[in-house]
VEXNUTOR-275853 format. One line per 2 residues: their letters; for each residue z negated, x negated, y negated of C-alpha. Coordinates in steps of 0.25 Angstrom, whole numbers, plus 5000, padded with zeros to 4 digits. Example, Ala and Ser with C-alpha at 12.3 -4.5 7.8 and 13.67 -1.06 7.14 Angstrom:
// VEXNUTOR-275853
AS> 4969/4951/5018 | 4971/4945/5004
***
This chain:
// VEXNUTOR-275853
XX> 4814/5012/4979 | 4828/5019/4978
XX> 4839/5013/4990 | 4848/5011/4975
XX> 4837/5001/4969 | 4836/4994/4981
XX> 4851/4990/4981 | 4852/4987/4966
XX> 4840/4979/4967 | 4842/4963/4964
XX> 4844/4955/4977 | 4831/4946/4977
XX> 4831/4932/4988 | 4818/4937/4994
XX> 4817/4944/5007 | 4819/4962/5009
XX> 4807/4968/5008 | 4803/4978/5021
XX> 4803/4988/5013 | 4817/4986/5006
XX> 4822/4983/5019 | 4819/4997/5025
XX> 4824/5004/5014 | 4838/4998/5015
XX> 4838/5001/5031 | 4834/5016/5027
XX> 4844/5017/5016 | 4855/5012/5027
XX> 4850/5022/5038 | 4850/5032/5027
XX> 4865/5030/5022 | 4868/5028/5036
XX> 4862/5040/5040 | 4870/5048/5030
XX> 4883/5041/5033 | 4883/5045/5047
XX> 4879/5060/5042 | 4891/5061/5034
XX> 4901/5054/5044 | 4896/5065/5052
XX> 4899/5076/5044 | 4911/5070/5039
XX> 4917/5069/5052 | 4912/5082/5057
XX> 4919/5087/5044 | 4933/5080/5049
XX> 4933/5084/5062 | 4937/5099/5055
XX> 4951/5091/5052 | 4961/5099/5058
XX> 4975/5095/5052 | 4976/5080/5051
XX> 4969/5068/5056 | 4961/5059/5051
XX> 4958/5046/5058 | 4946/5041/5053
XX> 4941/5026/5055 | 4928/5020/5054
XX> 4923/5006/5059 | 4925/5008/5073
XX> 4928/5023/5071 | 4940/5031/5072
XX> 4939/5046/5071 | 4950/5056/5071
XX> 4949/5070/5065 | 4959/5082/5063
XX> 4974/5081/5071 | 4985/5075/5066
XX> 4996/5087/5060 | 5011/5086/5058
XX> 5007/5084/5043 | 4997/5074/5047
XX> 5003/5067/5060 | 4995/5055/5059
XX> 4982/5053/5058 | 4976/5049/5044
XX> 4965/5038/5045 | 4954/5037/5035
XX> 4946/5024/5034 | 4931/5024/5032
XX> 4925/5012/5027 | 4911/5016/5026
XX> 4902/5026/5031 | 4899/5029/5016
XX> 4912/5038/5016 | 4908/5048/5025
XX> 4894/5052/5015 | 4905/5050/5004
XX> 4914/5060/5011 | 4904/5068/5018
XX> 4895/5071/5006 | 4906/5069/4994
XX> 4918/5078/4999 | 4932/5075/4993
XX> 4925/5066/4982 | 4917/5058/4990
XX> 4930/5056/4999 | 4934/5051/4986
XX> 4924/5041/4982 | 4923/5037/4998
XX> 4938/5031/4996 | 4937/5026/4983
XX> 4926/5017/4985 | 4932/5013/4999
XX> 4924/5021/5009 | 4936/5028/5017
XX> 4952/5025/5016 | 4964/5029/5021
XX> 4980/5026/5023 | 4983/5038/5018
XX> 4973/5044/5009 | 4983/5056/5006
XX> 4984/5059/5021 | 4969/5059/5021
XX> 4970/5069/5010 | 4980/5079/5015
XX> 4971/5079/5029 | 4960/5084/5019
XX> 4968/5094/5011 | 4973/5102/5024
XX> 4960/5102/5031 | 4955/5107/5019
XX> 4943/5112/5025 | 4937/5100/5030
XX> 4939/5096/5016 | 4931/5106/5009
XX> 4920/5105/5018 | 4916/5091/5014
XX> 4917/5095/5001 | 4911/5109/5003
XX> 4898/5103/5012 | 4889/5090/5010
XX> 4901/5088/4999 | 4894/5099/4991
XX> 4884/5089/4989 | 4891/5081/4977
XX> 4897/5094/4971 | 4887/5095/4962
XX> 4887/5083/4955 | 4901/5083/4955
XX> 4903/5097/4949 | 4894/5092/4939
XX> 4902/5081/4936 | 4915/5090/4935
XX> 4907/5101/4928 | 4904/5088/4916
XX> 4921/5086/4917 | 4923/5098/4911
XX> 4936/5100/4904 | 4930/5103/4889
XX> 4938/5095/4878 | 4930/5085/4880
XX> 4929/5086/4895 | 4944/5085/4896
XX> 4946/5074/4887 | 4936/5065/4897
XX> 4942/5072/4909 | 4958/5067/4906
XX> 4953/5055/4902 | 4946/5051/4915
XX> 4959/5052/4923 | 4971/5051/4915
XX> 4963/5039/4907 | 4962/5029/4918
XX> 4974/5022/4911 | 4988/5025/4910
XX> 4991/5010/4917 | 4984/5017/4928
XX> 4993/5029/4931 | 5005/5022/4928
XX> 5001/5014/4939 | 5005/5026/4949
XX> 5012/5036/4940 | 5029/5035/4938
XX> 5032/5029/4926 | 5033/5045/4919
XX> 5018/5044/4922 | 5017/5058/4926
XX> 5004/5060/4931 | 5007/5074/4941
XX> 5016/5079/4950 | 5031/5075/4950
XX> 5042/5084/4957 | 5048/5077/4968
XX> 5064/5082/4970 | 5063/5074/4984
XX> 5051/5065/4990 | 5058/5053/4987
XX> 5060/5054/4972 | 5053/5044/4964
XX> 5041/5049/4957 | 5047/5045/4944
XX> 5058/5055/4946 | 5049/5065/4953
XX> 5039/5063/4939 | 5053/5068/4931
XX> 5057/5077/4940 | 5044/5085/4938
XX> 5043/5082/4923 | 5060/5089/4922
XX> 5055/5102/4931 | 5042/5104/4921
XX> 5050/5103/4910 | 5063/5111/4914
XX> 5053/5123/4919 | 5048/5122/4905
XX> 5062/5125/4901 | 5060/5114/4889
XX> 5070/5114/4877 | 5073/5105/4866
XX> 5063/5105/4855 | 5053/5116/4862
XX> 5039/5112/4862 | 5032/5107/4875
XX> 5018/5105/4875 | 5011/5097/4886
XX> 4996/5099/4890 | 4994/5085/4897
XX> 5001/5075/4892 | 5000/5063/4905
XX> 5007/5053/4901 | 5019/5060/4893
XX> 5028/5062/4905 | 5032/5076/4902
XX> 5031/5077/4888 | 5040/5065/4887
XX> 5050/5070/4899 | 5050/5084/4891
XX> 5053/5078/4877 | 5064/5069/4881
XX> 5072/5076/4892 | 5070/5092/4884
XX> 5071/5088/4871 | 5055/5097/4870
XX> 5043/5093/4860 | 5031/5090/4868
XX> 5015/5090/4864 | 5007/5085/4875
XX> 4992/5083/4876 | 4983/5074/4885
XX> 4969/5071/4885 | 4971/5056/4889
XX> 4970/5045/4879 | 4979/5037/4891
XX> 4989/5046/4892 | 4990/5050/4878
XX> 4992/5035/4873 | 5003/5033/4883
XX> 5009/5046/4883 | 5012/5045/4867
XX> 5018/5031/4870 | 5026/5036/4881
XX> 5033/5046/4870 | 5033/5036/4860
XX> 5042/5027/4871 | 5051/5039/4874
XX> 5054/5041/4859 | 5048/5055/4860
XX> 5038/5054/4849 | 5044/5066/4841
XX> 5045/5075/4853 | 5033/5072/4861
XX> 5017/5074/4855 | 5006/5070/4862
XX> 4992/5074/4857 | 4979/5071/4865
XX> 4971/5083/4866 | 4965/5093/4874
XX> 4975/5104/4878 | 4962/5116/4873
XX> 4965/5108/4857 | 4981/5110/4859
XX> 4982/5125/4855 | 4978/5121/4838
XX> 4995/5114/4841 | 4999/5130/4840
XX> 4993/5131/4828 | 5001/5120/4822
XX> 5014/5120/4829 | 5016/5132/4838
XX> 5016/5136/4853 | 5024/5128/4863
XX> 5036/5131/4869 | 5033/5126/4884
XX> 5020/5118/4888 | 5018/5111/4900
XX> 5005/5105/4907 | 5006/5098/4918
XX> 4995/5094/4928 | 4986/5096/4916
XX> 4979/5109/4919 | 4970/5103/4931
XX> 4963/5095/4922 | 4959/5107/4912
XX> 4948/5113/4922 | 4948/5126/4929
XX> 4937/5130/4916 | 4948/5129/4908
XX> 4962/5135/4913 | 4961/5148/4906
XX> 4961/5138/4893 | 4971/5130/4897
XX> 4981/5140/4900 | 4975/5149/4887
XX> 4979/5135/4879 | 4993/5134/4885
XX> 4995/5149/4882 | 4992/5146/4867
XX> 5002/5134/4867 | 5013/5140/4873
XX> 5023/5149/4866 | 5023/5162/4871
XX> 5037/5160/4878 | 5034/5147/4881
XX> 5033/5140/4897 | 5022/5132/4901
XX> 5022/5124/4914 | 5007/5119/4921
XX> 5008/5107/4934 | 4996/5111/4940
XX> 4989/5104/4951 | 4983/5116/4958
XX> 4975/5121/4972 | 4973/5134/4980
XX> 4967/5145/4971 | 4957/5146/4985
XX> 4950/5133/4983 | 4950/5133/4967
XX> 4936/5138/4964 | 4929/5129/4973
XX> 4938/5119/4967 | 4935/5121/4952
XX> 4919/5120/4954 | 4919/5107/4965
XX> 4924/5093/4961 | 4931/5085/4970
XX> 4936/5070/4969 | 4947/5072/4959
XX> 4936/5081/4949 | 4927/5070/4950
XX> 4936/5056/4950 | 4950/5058/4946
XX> 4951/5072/4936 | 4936/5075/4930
XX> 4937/5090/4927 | 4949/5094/4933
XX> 4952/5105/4942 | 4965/5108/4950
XX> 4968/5124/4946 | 4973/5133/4957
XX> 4984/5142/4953 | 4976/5155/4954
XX> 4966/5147/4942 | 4980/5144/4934
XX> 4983/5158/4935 | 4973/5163/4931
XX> 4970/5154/4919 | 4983/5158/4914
XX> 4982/5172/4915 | 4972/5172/4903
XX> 4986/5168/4897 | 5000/5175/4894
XX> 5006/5164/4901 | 5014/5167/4914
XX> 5017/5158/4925 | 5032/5160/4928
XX> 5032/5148/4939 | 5025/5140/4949
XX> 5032/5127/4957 | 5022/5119/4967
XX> 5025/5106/4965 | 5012/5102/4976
XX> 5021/5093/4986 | 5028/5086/4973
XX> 5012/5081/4969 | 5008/5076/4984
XX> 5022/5067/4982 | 5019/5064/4969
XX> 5003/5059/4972 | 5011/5050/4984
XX> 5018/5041/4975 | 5008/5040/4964
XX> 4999/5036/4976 | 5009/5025/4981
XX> 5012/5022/4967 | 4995/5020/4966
XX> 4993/5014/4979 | 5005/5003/4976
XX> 4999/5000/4962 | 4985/4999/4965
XX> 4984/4985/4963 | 4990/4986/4949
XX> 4980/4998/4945 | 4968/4991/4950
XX> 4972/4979/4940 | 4972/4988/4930
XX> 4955/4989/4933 | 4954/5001/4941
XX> 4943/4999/4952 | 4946/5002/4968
XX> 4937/5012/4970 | 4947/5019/4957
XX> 4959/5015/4965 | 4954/5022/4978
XX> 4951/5033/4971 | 4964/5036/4965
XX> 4970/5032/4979 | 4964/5045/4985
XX> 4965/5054/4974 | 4980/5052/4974
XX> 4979/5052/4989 | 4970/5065/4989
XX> 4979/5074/4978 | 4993/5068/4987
XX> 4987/5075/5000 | 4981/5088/4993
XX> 4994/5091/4987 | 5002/5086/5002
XX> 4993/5095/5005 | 4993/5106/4995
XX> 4979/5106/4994 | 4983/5105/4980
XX> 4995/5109/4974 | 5002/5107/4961
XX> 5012/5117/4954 | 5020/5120/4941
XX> 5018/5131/4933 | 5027/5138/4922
XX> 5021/5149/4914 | 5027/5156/4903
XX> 5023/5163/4889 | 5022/5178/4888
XX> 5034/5178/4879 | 5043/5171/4886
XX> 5056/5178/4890 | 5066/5167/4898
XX> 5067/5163/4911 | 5059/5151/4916
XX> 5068/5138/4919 | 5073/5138/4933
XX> 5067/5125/4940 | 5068/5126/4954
XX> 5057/5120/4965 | 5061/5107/4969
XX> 5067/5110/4983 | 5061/5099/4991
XX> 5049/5099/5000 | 5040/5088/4998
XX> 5028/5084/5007 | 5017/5091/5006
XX> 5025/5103/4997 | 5025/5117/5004
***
């Protein structure tokens, strides 16, 4: 009889049998058995930290590992509740670290700082995903393989993030619910401005006129589109896959008296190209944070969709979340937490894969900002902004182990781009007919934390 049918089993008043009693005793020396194992490996794994330190407690326990740095001069603690975290760690890599502090296994004060530790002892990192790991890579890359971005697949795949509810992400986001990475002109600007600010400098490096065409691949919640049509004077079409954002994006129009300016259709950005046919190319197109979620199967596509959408002397501007071209084929075929909880088939492009998806194209790209220390300040405030609200959002029937979740996914992405472990840029690309100069938008001057 299976450990699994013994626990669901109805309680009865009548004594444990023997034989029931010393299953249970083996099946606790047995999990005890492997949560020692793993605590073992897990620690010898730490013990390779060199910038950093981390100050783990448990019971009676306290352990440290790594140095503290000038950019770590404290020690970071890290909580553990239960032994269970460490097989969960041990065995699970980045996602089981993920699942351990969404069900409560491990904490920490600051989670981000946790994060960072990871990022820049890289290594250490990719041997708890690269060994015992390895184990749930299978299944997950299964799991991810299944997420693929067909028609379909898309469809099911925006809808699992960007439909947990609008009520949700309003609970975080500024009010222009911009859902990416704002532009800071000093580290103490209000996100608000900082959400405009951003939305200004896309559009100005677009160079938009009065009257010209815009079209949008990825709608959000109509931020752009809206900021576009009303400070340019442009038309806008944009396109989501979210039945949430779509709803609220077209309200959002409605309310800004944009209704002859802005479209907003809900289709697949492969089904746009038949809009040609019907009303020409466009003269600018814009896409921003969108391109991470078309999968790395389907960037030649994408860009050969842009191409045919674009007027020959038209601009084109991508915000792309993006890593080192050295870690992205290892990255496109293993899953980590992010693939599996929070975007099912996505995949973070590197700028050698953008590069060469566009080069099957006549576009050219005429300009590249990094924008990396702007997100790290802007996943700090939605993380304050979530953590102060978290009351509020869990009325609204999400479930802890959700909460937690989201805590240290905003926790993780904020120390990977501190750390640049990820990065996050803006693109400009030109038609092959086009003659005039690119607008002149300078790089903000400032250097915020965790910007080169």
């Amino acid at each position: 009889m299976s450990q699994s049918l013994l626990l669901s089993s109805p309680p009865h008043s009548g004594p444990t049998s023997p034989g029931t009693s010393a299953l249970q005793t083996r099946s606790r020396e047995h999990r005890g058995a492997l949560e020692h194992l793993a605590e073992r490996l897990l620690l010898r794994a730490l013990g390779q930290l060199e910038i950093g330190c981390l100050l783990l407690r448990h019971e009676s326990r306290e352990l440290r590992f790594g140095a503290v740095h000038p950019d770590f001069p404290a020690p970071v603690v890290v909580q553990v509740d239960s032994a269970r975290a460490y097989v969960d760690l041990c065995f699970g890599g980045s996602i089981g670290a993920a699942e351990a502090y969404a069900r409560g296994l491990w904490s920490s004060p600051e989670p981000e700082q946790v994060a960072r530790i990871f990022a820049r002892n890289a290594p250490v990192l990719w041997k708890l995903d690269g060994g015992l790991g390895r184990l749930v890579q299978p299944a997950s890359r299964l799991t991810h393989a299944l997420r693929r971005n067909t028609l379909r697949g898309s469809r099911r795949n925006i809808e699992a993030h960007y439909d947990l509810g609008n009520a949700f992400y309003a609970c975080f986001l500024d009010d222009t619910l911009s859902y990416s990475a704002a532009v800071f002109e000093s580290a103490e600007q209000p996100l608000r401005d900082a959400s405009l600010n951003k939305l200004e400098r896309v559009c100005r490096k677009l160079d938009l006129k009065p009257d010209e065409r815009l079209m949008e691949i990825g709608t959000g919640w109509g931020a752009l589109a809206i900021h576009a049509a009303s400070r340019f004077g442009c038309r806008v079409t944009t396109t989501t896959l979210s039945q949430e954002q779509y709803r609220l994006a077209r309200l959002r129009v409605r309310e800004a008296g944009l209704d002859d300016r802005v479209e907003v259709l809900l289709r697949d950005y492969r089904e746009l190209p038949e809009l040609v046919r019907t009303a020409g190319r466009f003269d600018k197109l814009v896409s921003i944070e969108m391109v991470e979620a078309v999968g790395h199967q389907y960037l030649a596509e994408y860009f050969s969709v842009c191409e045919q959408l674009l007027a020959p002397d038209g601009l084109m501007l991508i915000q792309a979340i993006t890593m080192r071209d050295k870690r992205f084929e290892a990255h496109k075929h293993n899953v980590d937490f992010i693939k599996r909880y929070i975007f099912p088939g996505s995949c973070i492009p590197s700028l050698g894969a953008l590069a060469s998806a566009c080069a099957r194209t006549d576009l050219k790209l005429i300009g590249l900002e990094d924008i990396s220390g702007h997100y790290a300040l802007t996943l700090r405030h939605w993380r304050e902004r979530f953590m102060a609200r978290r009351a509020e959002i869990a009325a609204l029937g999400y479930g802890e182990e959700f909460l937690r979740l989201w805590e240290w996914y905003l926790a993780y992405c904020e120390g990977g781009f501190r750390e640049r472990y990820i990065g996050n840029a803006q693109l400009l690309y030109e038609g092959p007919q086009r003659r005039a100069a690119a607008p002149l938008t300078p790089t903000s001057a400032i250097r915020l934390e965790g910007a080169p």
